[in-house]
C-alpha positions in Angstrom: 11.4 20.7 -7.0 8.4 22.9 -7.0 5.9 20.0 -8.4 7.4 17.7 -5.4 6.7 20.5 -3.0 3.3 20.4 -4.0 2.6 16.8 -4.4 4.2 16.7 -0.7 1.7 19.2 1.0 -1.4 17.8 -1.2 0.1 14.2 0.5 0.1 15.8 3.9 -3.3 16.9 3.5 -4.7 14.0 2.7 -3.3 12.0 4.9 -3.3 14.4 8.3 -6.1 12.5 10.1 -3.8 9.5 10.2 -1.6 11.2 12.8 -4.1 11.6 15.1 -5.8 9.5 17.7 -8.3 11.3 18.7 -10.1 11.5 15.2 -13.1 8.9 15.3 -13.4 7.8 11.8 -16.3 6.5 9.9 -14.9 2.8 9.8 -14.2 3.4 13.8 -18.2 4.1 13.9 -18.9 0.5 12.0 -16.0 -1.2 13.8 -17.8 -0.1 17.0 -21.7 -1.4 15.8 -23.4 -3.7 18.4 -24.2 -7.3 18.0 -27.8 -6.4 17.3 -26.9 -3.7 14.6 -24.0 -5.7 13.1 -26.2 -8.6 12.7 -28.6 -6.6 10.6 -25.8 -5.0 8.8 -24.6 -7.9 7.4 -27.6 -8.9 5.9 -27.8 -4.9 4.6 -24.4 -5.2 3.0 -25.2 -8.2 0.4 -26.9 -5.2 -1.3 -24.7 -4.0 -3.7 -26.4 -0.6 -3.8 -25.8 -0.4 0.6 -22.9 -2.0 0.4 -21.3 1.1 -2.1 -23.1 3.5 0.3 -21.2 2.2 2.8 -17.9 2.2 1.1 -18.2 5.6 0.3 -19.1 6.9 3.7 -15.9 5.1 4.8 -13.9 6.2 2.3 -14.9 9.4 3.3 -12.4 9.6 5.8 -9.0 7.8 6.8 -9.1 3.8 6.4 -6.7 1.8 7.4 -5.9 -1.7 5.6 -6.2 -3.6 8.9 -9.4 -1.6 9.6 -10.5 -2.8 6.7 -10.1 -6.4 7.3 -11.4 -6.5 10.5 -15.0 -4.9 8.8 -15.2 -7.5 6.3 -14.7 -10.4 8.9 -17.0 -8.5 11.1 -20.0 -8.2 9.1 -19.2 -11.0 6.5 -18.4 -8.8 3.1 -16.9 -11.2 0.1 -13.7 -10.7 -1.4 -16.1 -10.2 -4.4 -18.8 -7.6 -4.1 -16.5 -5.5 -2.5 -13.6 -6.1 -5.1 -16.7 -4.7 -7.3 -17.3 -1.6 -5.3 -14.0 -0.9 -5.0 -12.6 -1.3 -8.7 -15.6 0.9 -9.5 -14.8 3.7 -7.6 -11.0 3.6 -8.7 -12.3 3.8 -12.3 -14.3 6.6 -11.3 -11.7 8.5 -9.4 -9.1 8.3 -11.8 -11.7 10.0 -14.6 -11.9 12.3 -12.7 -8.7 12.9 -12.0 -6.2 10.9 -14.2 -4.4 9.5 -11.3 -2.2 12.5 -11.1 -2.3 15.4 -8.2 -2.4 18.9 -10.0 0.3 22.0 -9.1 -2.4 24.4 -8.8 -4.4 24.7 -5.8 -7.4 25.7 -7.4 -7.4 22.8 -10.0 -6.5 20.6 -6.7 -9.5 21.6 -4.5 -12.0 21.0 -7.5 -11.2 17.1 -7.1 -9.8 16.1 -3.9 -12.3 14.1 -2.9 -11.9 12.0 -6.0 -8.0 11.8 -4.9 -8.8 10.9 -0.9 -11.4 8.4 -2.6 -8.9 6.9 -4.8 -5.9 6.9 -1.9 -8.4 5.1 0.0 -10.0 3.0 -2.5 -6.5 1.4 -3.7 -6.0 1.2 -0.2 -8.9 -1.3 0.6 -7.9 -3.3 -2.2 -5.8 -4.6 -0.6 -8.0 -6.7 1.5 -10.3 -8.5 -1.2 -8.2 -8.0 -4.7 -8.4 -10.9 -6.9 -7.0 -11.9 -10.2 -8.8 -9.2 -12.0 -8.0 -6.6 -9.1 -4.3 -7.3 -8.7 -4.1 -6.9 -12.9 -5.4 -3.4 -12.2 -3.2 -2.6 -8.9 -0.3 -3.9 -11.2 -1.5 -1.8 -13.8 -1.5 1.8 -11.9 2.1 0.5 -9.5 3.6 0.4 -12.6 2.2 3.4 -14.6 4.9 6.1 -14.9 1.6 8.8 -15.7 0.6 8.3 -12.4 1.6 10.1 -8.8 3.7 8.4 -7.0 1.8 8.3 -4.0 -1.5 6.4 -5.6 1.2 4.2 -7.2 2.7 3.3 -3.6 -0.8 3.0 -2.5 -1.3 0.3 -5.2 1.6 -1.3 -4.6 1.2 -2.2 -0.9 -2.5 -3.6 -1.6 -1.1 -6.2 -4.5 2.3 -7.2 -2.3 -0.4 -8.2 0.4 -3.2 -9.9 -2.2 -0.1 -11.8 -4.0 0.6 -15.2 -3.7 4.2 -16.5 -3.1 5.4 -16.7 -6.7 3.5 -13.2 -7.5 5.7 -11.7 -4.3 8.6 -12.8 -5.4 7.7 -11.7 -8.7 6.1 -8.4 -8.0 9.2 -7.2 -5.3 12.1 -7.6 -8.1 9.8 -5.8 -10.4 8.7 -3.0 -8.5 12.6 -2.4 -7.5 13.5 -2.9 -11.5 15.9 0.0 -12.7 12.8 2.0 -14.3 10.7 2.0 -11.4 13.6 3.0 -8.9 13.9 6.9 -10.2 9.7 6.9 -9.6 8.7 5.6 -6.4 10.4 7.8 -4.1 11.1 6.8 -1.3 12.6 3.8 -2.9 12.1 2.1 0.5 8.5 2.5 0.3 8.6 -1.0 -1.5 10.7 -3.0 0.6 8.9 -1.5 3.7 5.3 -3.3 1.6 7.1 -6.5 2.0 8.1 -6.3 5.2 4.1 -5.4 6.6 2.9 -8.3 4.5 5.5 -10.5 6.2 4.0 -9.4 9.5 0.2 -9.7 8.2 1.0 -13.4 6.8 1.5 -15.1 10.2 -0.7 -18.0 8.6 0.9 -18.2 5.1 4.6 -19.9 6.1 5.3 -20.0 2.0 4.5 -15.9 1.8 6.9 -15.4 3.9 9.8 -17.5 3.1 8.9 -15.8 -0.6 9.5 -12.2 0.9 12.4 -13.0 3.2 14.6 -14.6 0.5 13.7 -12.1 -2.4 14.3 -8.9 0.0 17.1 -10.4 1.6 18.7 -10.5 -2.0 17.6 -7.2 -3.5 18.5 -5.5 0.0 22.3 -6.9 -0.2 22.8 -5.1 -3.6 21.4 -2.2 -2.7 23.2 0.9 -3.4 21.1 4.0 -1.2 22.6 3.7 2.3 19.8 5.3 4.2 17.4 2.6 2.5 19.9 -0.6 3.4 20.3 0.9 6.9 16.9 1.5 7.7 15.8 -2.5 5.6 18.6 -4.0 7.5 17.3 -3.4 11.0 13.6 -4.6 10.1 15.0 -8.2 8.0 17.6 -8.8 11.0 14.8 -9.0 13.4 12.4 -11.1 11.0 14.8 -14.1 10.1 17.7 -14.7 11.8 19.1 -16.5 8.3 18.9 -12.9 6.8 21.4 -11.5 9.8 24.2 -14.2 9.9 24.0 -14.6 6.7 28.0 -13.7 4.8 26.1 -11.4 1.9 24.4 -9.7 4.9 28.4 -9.5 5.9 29.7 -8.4 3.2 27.0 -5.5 2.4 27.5 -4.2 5.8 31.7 -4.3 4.5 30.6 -2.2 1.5 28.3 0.1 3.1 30.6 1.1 5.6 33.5 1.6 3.3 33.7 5.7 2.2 33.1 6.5 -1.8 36.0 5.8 -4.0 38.3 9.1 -4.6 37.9 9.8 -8.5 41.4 9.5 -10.2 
C-alpha cells in the first residue's frame, strides 16, 4: 500500500501540467510557429542532431499524442527519424532508471527527468512506431519489472500504431489473466481501444477489429465499475455492441447481487 501511495504522488507529479490550461507548453510554442519559421523548420528538422534537440525540449514538458501528430504533419517529420530519436531516448531513460519509479524521494528526485522523458517518450511513440518500435512498446507493456504507469504509457502508443490483426491481437493479450493483477486500472486498456477507435476515423478495418474484440472481452468481464464505465463508451460507438443479447445478458449478470456462500 505504501509503494502504490508513492508511485501515485510521483504519477501526480509528473503529470500535473496536464490539468491545466493555462500552461503553454513547449510543443504549444512549435504548434504556434509562423509560416515563415515553420517553413524553415522543416528543412532544420531532417537534421537528426536538431531534430533530437527538438524532441528533447518538447519532451521537456507535457506532450500530448494528438499534439504530437499534428507537429509531425506540420513540419513534415517521418515516421522514421523520429521513431529513431525516440527509441533512443527510451533506451536512455530506462538506464537510467530501469523503468521503475523509486519509494524514496531522494532516489526519485535524482532521475525524474529521465522518468518525465521516458512517460513522454513512450508517449510519442505512439505517432511514428513501426515494426521495430511496436516490438519494443510490446516489450516494456508486457514487462512485469516495469511501473505500471510507463507500461500503460506503452500500451496506448502500440494499440494506436497496430494494425487490425495486431489490435485484436494485442487487446486479448494485454487483458490476459497475468497482466490483469498489473495494469491497474484494469480499464486503462479497454479505454486505449476505445481512443484509437476515435483517432481511426479513416481505418474502417481498425475499427471493426476493436469494436468486436472489446465488445467480447467487455461481456465477460468480471470488475463492475470497469463494465459500467466500458459499457457506456461501446454503446455509443456501435450500436451492434448495445442491442446485442451478450450485451443483454452481461447487464443480467452484473445486476444480479453476489451468490450467498453455503
Amino acid at each position: 500500500m505504501k509503494k502504490m501511495r508513492i508511485m501515485c504522488v510521483t504519477v501526480m507529479c509528473m503529470t500535473a501540467l496536464e490539468g491545466s490550461s493555462s500552461v503553454v507548453t513547449s510543443l504549444d510554442i512549435y504548434l504556434g510557429k509562423s509560416a515563415q519559421d515553420t517553413e524553415r523548420l522543416q528543412e532544420e528538422l531532417k537534421d537528426p542532431v536538431k531534430l533530437r534537440t527538438c524532441l528533447d525540449e518538447i519532451l521537456n514538458s507535457h506532450t500530448s499524442l494528438e499534439g504530437v501528430m499534428e507537429f509531425k504533419r506540420k513540419f513534415g517529420v517521418d515516421d522514421e527519424p523520429m521513431q529513431r530519436v525516440l527509441m533512443d531516448i527510451i533506451r536512455e531513460s530506462i538506464a537510467k532508471t530501469g523503468g521503475r519509479i523509486p519509494e524514496r524521494y531522494v532516489e526519485r528526485e535524482k532521475i525524474m527527468g529521465a522518468l518525465w522523458y521516458l512517460r513522454g517518450a513512450l508517449r510519442c511513440m505512439g505517432a511514428c512506431a513501426d515494426a521495430d518500435g511496436k516490438k519494443l512498446l510490446m516489450g516494456i507493456a508486457t514487462d512485469n519489472g516495469k511501473d505500471n504507469h510507463f507500461r500503460v504509457e506503452a500500451i496506448h502508443a502500440y494499440i494506436n500504431r497496430a494494425d487490425a490483426q495486431e489490435t485484436r491481437d494485442a487487446i486479448i493479450r494485454f487483458l490476459a489473466d497475468d497482466m490483469r493483477s498489473a495494469i491497474q486500472p484494469l480499464y486503462t486498456v479497454y479505454y486505449a481501444a476505445i481512443l484509437t477507435y476515435d483517432r481511426a476515423e479513416g481505418n474502417p478495418q481498425k475499427r471493426e477489429a476493436i469494436i468486436a474484440t472489446v465488445s467480447a472481452m467487455l461481456v465477460k468481464e468480471e470488475d463492475k465499475s470497469t463494465f459500467a464505465f466500458l459499457d457506456g463508451e461501446l454503446t455509443k460507438r456501435s450500436k451492434e455492441y448495445a442491442e446485442s443479447p451478450q450485451r443483454k445478458a452481461a447487464l443480467e449478470r452484473m445486476s444480479k447481487p453476489p451468490e450467498k456462500p453455503q
